[in-house]
DOVEX-994201 format. One record per residue (C-alpha): z, x, y; residue number from 1. Coordinates in steps of 0.1 Angstrom, whole numbers, always signed. Example, Ala and Ser with C-alpha at 12.3 -4.5 7.8 and 13.67 -1.06 7.14 Angstrom:
# residues 2
PT     Z     X     Y   i
PT   +78  +123   -45   1
PT   +71  +137   -11   2
***
This chain:
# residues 182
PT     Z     X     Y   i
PT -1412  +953  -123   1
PT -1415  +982  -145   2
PT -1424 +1011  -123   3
PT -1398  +995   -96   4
PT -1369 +1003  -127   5
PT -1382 +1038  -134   6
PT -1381 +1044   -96   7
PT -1339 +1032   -93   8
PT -1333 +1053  -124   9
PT -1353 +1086  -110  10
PT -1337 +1083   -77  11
PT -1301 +1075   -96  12
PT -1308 +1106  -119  13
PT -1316 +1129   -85  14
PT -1285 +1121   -65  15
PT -1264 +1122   -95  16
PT -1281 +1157  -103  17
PT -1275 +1166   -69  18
PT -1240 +1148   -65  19
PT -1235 +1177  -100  20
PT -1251 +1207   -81  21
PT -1232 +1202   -46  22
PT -1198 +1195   -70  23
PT -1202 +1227   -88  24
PT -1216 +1248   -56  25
PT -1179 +1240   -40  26
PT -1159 +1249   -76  27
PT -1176 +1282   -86  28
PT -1152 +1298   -62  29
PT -1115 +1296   -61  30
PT -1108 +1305   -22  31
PT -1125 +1299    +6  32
PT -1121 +1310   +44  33
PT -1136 +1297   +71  34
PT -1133 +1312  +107  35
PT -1156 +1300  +134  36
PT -1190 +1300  +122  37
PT -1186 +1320   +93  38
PT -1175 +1315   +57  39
PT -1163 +1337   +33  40
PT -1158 +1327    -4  41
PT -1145 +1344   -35  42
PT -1131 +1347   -70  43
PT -1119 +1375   -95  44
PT -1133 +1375  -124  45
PT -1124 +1403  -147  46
PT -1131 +1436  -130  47
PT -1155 +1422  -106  48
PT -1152 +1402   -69  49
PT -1177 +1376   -71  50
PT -1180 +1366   -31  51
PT -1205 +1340   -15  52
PT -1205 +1346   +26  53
PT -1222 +1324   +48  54
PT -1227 +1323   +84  55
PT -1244 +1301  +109  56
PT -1275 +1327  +116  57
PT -1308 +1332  +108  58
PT -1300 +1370  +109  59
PT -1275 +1387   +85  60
PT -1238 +1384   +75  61
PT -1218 +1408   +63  62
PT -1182 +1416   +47  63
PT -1162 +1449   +49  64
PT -1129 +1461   +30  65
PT -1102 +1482   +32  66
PT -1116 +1505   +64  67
PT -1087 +1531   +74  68
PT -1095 +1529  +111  69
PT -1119 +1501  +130  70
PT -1146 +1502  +103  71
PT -1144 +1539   +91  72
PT -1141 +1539   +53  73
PT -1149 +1506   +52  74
PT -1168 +1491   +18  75
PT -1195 +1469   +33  76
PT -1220 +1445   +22  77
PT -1248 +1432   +45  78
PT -1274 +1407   +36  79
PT -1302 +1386   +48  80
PT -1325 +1361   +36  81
PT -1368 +1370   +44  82
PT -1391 +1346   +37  83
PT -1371 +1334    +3  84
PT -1361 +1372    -8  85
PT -1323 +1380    -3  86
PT -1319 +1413   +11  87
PT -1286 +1432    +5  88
PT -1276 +1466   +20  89
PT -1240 +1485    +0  90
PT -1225 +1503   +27  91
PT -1198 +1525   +39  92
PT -1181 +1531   +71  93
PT -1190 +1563   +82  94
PT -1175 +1558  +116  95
PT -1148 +1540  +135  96
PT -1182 +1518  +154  97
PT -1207 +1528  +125  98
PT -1214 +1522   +88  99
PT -1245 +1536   +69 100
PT -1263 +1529   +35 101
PT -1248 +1541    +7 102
PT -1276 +1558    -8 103
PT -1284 +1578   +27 104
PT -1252 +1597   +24 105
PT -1254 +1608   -11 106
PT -1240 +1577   -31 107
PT -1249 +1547   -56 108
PT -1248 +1510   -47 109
PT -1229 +1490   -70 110
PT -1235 +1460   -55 111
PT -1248 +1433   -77 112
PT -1268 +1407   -60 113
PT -1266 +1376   -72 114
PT -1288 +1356   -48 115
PT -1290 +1337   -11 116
PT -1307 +1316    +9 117
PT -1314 +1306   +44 118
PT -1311 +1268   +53 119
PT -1308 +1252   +84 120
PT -1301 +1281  +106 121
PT -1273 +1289   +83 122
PT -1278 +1324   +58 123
PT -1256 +1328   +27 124
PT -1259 +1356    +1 125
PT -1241 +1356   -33 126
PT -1235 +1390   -46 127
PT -1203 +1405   -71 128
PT -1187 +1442   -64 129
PT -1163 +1457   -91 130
PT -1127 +1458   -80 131
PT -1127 +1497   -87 132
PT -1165 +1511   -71 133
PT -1185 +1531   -94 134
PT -1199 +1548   -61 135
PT -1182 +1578   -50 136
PT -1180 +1567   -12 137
PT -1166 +1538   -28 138
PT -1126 +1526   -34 139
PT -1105 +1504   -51 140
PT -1093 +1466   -41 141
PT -1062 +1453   -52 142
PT -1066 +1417   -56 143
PT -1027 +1421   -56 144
PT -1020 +1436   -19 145
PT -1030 +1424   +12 146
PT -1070 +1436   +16 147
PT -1082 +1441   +50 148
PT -1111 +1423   +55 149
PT -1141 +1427   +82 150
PT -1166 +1398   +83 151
PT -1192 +1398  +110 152
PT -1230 +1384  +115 153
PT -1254 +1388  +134 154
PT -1277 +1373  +158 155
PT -1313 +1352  +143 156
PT -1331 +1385  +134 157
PT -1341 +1397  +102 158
PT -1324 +1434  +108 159
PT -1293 +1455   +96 160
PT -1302 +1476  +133 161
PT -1287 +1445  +153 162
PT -1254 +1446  +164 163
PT -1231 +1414  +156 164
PT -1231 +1386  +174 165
PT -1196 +1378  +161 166
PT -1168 +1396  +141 167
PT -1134 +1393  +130 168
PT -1105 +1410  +110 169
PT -1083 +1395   +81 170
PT -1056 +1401   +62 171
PT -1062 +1386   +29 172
PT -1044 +1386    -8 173
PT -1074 +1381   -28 174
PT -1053 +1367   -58 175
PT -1036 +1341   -39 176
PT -1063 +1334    -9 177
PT -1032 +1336   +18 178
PT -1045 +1355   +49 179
PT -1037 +1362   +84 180
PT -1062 +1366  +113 181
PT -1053 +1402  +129 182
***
């Protein structure tokens, strides 16, 4: 009767740990927007956007700011998930139908990862930016205005090469979370 009691309280003690862990994965954030397939999540904290972006792929996801024209000027980050390691790519629109890695064009990524994971055909990377880029081909968001934002994946390969399989374009108040599909 013994080891029957230590199994109920160890199998208790995992849902409620995981009841905990599900509870706080959905509160870290303070808005969340989902369209289609994908999902992109966010808070302010300080001088920094914390986002989490997840997409129903096993290929990469991706979010873009602020371009001036299609993507050109854009702020993006790109990520995928290889065998456990997240992979993230800081990049800037260097084109209306192109964007390149920051480093290739003479800048510095600011983009702190913070992790990701790929689960059931579904990729998700966690990463933070600062609200004012530390990168020259870098430039402000203002939680405060109405941020353009580009959030695309692509399809089940592993490559920032691939064109996406889907895209859209937001208008979003980062403070408040109210958007507008354009």
């Amino acid at each position: 009767m013994k080891g029957k009691s230590v199994s109920i309280y160890l199998m208790t003690a995992v849902c409620l740990a995981l009841f905990l862990c599900s509870t706080t994965y959905a509160a870290e954030f303070d808005h969340v927007i989902q369209v289609k397939k994908i999902r992109f999540a966010w808070k302010i904290e300080g001088a920094d956007l914390h986002v989490r972006l997840s997409a129903h792929t096993k290929g990469w996801v991706g979010v873009g700011f602020n371009p001036t024209d299609m993507m050109k000027d854009a702020k993006f980050v790109l990520g995928y998930v290889k065998n456990g390691k997240t992979v993230v790519s800081d990049e800037f629109g260097a084109g209306t139908t192109r964007h390149e890695a920051v480093e290739k064009i003479g800048g510095k990524s600011d983009v702190n990862v913070i992790g990701g994971r790929e689960e059931r055909g579904v990729t998700t990377i966690e990463f933070s930016i600062p609200l004012v880029s530390t990168d020259s081909k870098g430039k402000k968001i203002d939680p405060n205005a109405m941020t353009t934002v580009l959030l695309a994946y692509g399809p089940d390969f592993d490559s920032f090469l691939i064109k996406h399989r889907f895209r859209t374009k937001l208008s979003v108040n980062l403070s408040t979370g109210k958007y507008n599909q354009k």
